[in-house]
C-alpha positions as CSV (number, residue, x, y, z in Angstrom):
1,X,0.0,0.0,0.0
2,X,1.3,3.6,-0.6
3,X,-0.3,6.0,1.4
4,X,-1.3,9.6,-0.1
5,X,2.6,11.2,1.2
6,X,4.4,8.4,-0.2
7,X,5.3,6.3,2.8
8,X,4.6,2.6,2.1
9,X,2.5,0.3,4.3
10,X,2.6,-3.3,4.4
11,X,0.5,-6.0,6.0
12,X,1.1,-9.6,5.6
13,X,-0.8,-12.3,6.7
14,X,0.7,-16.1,6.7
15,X,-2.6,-17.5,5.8
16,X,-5.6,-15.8,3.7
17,X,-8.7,-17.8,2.5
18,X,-11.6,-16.3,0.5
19,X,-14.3,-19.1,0.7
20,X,-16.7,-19.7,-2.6
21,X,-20.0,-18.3,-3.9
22,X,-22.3,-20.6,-1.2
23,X,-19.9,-19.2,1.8
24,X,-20.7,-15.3,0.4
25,X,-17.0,-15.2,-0.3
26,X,-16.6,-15.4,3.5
27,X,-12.5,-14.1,4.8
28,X,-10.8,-16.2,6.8
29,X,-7.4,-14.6,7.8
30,X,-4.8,-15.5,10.3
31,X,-0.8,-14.9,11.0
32,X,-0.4,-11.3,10.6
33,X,3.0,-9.3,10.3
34,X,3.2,-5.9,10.0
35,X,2.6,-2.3,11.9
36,X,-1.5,-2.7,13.2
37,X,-3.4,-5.0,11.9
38,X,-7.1,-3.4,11.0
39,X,-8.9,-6.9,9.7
40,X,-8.1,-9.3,12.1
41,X,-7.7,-7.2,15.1
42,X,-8.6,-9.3,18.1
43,X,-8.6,-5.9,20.2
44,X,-11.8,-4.4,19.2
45,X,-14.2,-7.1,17.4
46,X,-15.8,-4.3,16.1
47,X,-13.3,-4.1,13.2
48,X,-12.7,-7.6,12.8
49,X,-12.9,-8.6,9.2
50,X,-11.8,-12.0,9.9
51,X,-14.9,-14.2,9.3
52,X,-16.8,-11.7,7.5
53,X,-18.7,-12.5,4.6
54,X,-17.9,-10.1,1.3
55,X,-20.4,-6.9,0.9
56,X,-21.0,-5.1,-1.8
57,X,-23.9,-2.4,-2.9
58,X,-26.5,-4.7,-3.7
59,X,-25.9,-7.8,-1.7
60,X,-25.5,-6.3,2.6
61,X,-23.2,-8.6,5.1
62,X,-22.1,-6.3,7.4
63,X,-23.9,-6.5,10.5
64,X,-24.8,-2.7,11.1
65,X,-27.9,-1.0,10.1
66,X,-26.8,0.7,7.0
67,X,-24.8,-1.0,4.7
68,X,-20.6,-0.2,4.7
69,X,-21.0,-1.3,1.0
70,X,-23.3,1.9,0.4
71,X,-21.3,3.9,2.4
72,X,-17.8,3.4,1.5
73,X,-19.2,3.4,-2.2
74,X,-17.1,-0.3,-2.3
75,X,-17.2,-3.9,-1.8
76,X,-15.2,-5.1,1.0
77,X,-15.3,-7.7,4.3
78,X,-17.2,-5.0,6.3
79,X,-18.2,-5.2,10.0
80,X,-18.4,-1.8,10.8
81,X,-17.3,0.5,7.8
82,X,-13.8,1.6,9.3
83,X,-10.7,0.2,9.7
84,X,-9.9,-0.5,6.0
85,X,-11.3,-0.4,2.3
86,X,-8.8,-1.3,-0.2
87,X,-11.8,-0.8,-2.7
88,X,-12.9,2.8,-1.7
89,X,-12.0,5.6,-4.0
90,X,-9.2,7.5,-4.4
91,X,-8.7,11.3,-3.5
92,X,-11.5,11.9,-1.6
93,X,-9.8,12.2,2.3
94,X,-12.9,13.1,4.4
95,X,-15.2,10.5,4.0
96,X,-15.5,6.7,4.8
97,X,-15.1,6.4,0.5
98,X,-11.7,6.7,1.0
99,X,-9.3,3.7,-0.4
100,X,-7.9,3.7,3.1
101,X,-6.0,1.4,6.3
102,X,-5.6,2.5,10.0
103,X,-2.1,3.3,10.5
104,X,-0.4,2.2,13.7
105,X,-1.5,5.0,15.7
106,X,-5.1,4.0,14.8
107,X,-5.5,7.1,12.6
108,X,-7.2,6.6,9.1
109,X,-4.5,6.4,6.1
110,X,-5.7,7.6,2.8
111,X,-4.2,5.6,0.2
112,X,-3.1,6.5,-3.5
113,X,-2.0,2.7,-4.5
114,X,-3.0,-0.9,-3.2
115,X,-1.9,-4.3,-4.1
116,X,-3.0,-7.8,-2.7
117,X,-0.4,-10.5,-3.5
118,X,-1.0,-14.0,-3.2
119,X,1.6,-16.7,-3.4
120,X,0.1,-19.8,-4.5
């Protein structure tokens, strides 16, 4: 990740499972290495995108009454709609829309560049 100053950010997890279609593309996510981690955070449940299912628009997982999806204009493993959004929008700072990942000191990072690798 590259945040909007140009400082990277990097969070690696040893093990990262999407399940299929009947499982709602559910995120299972475990071994993390890195700064702060803002989807598996065993800290404060409340941002725990571990065991989420996937949420988009049209199809609400998250377990709030409004729909993250709607909010943060993207699809992502929502339980509440902060933390992080690798699928938000870019350039837009102030809102939850923003592509974004809490930084160590649990502020909100705007990002300008993502990348998920997988090693198979």
């Amino acid at each position: 990740m590259l945040k909007t100053d140009d400082k990277p950010l990097e969070a690696e997890y040893s093990y990262f499972f999407v399940g299929n279609e009947s499982t709602e593309y559910i995120l299972t996510i475990s071994g993390f290495t890195g700064i702060y981690d803002c989807m598996a955070d065993k800290t404060d449940k409340s941002a725990n995108a571990n065991g989420m299912k996937f949420s988009t628009i049209d199809v609400d997982n998250d377990p709030l009454g409004g729909s993250c999806a709607a909010i943060c204009h993207s699809g992502w493993w929502f339980h509440s709609c902060t933390r992080g959004n690798l699928n938000g929008l870019f350039g837009i700072e102030k809102t939850f829309s923003v592509m974004r990942w809490t930084c160590a000191d649990g502020r909100i990072c705007p990002l300008k560049a993502t990348r998920i690798l997988l090693r198979i």
